[in-house]
TORROGU-348532 format. One line per field, with one value per residue (C-alpha): x, z, y; residue number from 1; residue in three letters. Coordinates in steps of 0.05 Angstrom, whole numbers, plus 5000, padded with zeros to 4 digits. Example, Ala and Ser with C-alpha at 12.3 -4.5 7.8 and 13.67 -1.06 7.14 Angstrom:
REM residues 2
u = 5246 / 5273 $
w = 5156 / 5143 $
v = 4910 / 4979 $
pos = 1 / 2 $
code = Ala / Ser $
END
This chain:
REM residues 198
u = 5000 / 5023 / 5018 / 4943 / 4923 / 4921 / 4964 / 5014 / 4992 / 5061 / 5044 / 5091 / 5039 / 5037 / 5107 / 5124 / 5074 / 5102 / 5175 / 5140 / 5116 / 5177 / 5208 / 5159 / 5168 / 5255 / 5240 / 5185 / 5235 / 5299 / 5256 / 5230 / 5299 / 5331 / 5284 / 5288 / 5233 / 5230 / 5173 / 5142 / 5079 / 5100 / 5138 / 5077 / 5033 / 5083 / 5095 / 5023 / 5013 / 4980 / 5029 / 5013 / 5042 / 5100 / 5109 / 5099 / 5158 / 5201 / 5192 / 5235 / 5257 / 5336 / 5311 / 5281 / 5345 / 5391 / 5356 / 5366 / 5438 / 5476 / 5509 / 5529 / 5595 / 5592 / 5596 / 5650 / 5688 / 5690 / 5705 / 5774 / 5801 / 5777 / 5808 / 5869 / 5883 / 5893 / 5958 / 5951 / 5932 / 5886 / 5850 / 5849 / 5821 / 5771 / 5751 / 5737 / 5696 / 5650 / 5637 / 5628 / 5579 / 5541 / 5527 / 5501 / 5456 / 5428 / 5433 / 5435 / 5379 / 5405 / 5478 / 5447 / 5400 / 5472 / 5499 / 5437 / 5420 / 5486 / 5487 / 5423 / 5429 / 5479 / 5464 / 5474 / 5537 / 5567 / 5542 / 5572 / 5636 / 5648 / 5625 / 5674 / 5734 / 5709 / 5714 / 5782 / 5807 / 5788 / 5823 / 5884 / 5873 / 5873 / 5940 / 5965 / 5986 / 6002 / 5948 / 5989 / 6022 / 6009 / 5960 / 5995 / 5992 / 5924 / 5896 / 5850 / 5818 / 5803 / 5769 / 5728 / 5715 / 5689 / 5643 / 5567 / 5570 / 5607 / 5565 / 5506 / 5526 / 5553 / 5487 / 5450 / 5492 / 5453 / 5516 / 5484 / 5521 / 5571 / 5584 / 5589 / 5637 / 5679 / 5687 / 5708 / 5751 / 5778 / 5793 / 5813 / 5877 / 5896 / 5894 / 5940 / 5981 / 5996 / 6056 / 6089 / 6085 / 6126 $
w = 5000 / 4993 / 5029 / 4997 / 5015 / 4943 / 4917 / 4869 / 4801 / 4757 / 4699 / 4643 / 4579 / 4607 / 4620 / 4550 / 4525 / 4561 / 4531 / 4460 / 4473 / 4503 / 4443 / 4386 / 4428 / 4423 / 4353 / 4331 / 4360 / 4320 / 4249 / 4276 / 4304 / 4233 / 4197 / 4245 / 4286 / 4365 / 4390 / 4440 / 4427 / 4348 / 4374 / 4414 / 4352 / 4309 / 4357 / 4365 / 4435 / 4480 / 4511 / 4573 / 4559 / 4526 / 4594 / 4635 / 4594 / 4591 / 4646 / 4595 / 4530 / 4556 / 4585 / 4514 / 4478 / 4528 / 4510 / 4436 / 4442 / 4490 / 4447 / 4389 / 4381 / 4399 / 4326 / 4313 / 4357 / 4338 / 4273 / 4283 / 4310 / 4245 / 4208 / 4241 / 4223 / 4150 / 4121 / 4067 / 4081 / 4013 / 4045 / 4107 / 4079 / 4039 / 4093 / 4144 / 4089 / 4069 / 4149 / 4161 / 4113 / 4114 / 4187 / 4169 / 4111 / 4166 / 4237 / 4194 / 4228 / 4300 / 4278 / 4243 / 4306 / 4354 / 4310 / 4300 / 4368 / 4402 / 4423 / 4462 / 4499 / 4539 / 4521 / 4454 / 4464 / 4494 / 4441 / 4384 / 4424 / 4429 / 4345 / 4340 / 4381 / 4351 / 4278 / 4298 / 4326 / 4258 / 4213 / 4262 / 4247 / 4171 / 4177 / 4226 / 4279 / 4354 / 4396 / 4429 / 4360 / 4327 / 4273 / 4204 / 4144 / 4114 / 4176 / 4195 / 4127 / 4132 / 4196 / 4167 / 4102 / 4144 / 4180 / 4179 / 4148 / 4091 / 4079 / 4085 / 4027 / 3990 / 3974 / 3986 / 3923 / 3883 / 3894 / 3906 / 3975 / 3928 / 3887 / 3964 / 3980 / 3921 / 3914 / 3992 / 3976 / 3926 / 3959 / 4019 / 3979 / 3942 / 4008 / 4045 / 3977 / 3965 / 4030 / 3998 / 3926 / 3950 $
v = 5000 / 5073 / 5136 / 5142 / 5078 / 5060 / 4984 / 5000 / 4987 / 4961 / 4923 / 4897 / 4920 / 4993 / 4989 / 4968 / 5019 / 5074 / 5054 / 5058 / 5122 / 5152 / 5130 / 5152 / 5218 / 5222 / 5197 / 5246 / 5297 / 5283 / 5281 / 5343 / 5373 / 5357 / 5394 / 5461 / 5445 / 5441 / 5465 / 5406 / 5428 / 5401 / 5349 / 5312 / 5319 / 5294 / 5242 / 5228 / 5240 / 5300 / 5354 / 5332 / 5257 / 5279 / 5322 / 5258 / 5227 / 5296 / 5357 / 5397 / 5412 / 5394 / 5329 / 5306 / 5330 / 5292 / 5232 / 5249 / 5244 / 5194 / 5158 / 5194 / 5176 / 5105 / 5083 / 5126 / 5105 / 5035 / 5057 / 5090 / 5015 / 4990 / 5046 / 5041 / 4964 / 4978 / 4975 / 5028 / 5091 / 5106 / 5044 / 5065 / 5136 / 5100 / 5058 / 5118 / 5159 / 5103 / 5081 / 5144 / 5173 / 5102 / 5122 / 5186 / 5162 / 5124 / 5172 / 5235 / 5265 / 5255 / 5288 / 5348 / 5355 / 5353 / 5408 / 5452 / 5450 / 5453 / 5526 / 5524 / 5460 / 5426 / 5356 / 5366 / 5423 / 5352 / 5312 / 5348 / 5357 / 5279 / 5263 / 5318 / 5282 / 5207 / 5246 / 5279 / 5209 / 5177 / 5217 / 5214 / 5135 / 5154 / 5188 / 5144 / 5199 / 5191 / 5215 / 5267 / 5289 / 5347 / 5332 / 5314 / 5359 / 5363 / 5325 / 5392 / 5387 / 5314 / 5323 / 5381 / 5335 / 5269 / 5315 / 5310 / 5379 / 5361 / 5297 / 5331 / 5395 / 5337 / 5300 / 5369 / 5385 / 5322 / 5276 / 5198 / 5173 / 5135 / 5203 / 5237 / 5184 / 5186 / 5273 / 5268 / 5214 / 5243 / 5319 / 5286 / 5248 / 5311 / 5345 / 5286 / 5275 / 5368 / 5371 / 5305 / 5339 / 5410 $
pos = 1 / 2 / 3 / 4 / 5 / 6 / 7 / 8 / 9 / 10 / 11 / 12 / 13 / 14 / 15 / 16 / 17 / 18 / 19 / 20 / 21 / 22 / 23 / 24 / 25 / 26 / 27 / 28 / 29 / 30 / 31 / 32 / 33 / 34 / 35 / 36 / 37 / 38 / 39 / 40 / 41 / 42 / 43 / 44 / 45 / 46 / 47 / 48 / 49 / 50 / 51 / 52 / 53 / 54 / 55 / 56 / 57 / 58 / 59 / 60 / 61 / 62 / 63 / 64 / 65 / 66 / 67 / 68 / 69 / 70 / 71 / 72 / 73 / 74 / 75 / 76 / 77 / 78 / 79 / 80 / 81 / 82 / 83 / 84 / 85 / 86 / 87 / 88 / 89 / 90 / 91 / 92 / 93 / 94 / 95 / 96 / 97 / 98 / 99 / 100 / 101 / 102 / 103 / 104 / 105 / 106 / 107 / 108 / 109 / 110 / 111 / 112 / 113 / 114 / 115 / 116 / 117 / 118 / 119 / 120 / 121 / 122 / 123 / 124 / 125 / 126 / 127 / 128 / 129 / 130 / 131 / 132 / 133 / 134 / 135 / 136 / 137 / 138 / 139 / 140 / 141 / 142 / 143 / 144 / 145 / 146 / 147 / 148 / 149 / 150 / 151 / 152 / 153 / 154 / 155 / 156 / 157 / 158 / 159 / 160 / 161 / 162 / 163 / 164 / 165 / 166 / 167 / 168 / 169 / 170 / 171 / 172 / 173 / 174 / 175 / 176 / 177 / 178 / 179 / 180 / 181 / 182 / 183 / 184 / 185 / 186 / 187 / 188 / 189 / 190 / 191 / 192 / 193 / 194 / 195 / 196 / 197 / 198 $
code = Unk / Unk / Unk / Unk / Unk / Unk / Unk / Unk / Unk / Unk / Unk / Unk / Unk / Unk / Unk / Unk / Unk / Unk / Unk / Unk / Unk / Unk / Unk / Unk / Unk / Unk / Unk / Unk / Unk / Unk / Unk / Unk / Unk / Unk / Unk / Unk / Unk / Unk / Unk / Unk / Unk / Unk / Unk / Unk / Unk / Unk / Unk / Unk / Unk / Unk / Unk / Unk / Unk / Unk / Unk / Unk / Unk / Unk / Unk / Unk / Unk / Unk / Unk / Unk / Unk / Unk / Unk / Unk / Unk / Unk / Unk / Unk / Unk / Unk / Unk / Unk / Unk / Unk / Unk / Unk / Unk / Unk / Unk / Unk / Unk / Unk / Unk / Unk / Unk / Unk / Unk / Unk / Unk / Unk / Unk / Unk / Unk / Unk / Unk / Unk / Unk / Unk / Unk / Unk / Unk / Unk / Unk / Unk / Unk / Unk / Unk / Unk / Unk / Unk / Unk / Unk / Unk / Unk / Unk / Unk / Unk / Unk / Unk / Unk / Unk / Unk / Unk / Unk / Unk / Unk / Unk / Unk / Unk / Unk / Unk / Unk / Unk / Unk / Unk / Unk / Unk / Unk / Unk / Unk / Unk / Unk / Unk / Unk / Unk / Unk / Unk / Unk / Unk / Unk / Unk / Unk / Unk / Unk / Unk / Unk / Unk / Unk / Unk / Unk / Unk / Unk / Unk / Unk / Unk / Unk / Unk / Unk / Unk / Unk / Unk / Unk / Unk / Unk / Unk / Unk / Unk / Unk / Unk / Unk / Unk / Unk / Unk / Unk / Unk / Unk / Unk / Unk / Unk / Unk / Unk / Unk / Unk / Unk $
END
């Protein structure tokens, strides 16, 4: 019994419900969030729920974000080991632009809502700040650099070309993924290849 005299009601169906609806809520938000939108009000319609429920699930705009963003950077991450273990670097180059902009075809939405979003909230301030370090760690796996090295020539532009950003102008330009893939690809080796040439 509880302080009202009332037995706690727990069952597993509203449980699971309630999990479906917070997450038709954090997912309603990131479509929403890519496309410039974050109002809750448009947010709970969008997710197909009353204000008040997406309230229940959310007491703020900062607590729905932060639950847009944990874990970011967890593919990325894993993707600088794999980077790393190739022998040659074009491979290695090749191999970090096509994980990489495979994940964003797929997550594009969340990483354009970590950038867009970043100077008004916290959660995804820290959110942006780690794709940026997994990003930055990647190309450091490209070019094969110490993490306490100073980056190697052209490594600055290779982070800035296997951003979201640059995938996202890339295939805003009309490029297919393979086409974004291949132009980064190729500006990313003329940019490694230009200190070896002088």
């Amino acid at each position: 019994m509880t302080s009202t005299g009332k037995r706690p009601y727990h069952s597993p169906y509203r449980q699971a419900a309630a999990q479906r609806t917070r997450q038709a809520i954090v997912t309603a938000a990131l479509r929403l969030q890519a496309q410039g939108v974050g109002e809750l009000s448009a947010v709970a319609a969008e997710a197909g729920v009353a204000p008040p429920t997406l309230y229940r699930h959310f007491a703020s705009r900062e607590a729905l974000l932060a639950a847009c963003a944990p874990d970011l950077d967890t593919p990325l991450t894993a993707l600088a080991a794999h980077v790393r273990a190739v022998p040659e670097r074009g491979a290695r180059l090749l191999r970090a632009v096509r994980g990489l902009y495979a994940l964003y075809e797929r997550n594009g939405a969340r990483l354009s809502a970590a950038w867009t979003l970043r100077a008004g909230s916290p959660a995804m301030e820290a959110a942006a700040a780690r794709v940026e370090e997994a990003i930055t760690a990647i190309a450091a796996s490209v070019t094969r650099r110490a993490p306490a090295a100073e980056p190697a020539p052209g490594e600055l532009t290779l982070v800035g070309l296997l951003s979201p950003l640059t995938h996202r102008a890339l295939r805003g330009a009309g490029l297919s993924a393979q086409g974004a893939v291949a132009q980064a690809v190729g500006m990313a080796t003329t940019t490694l290849e230009a200190p070896r040439r002088g």
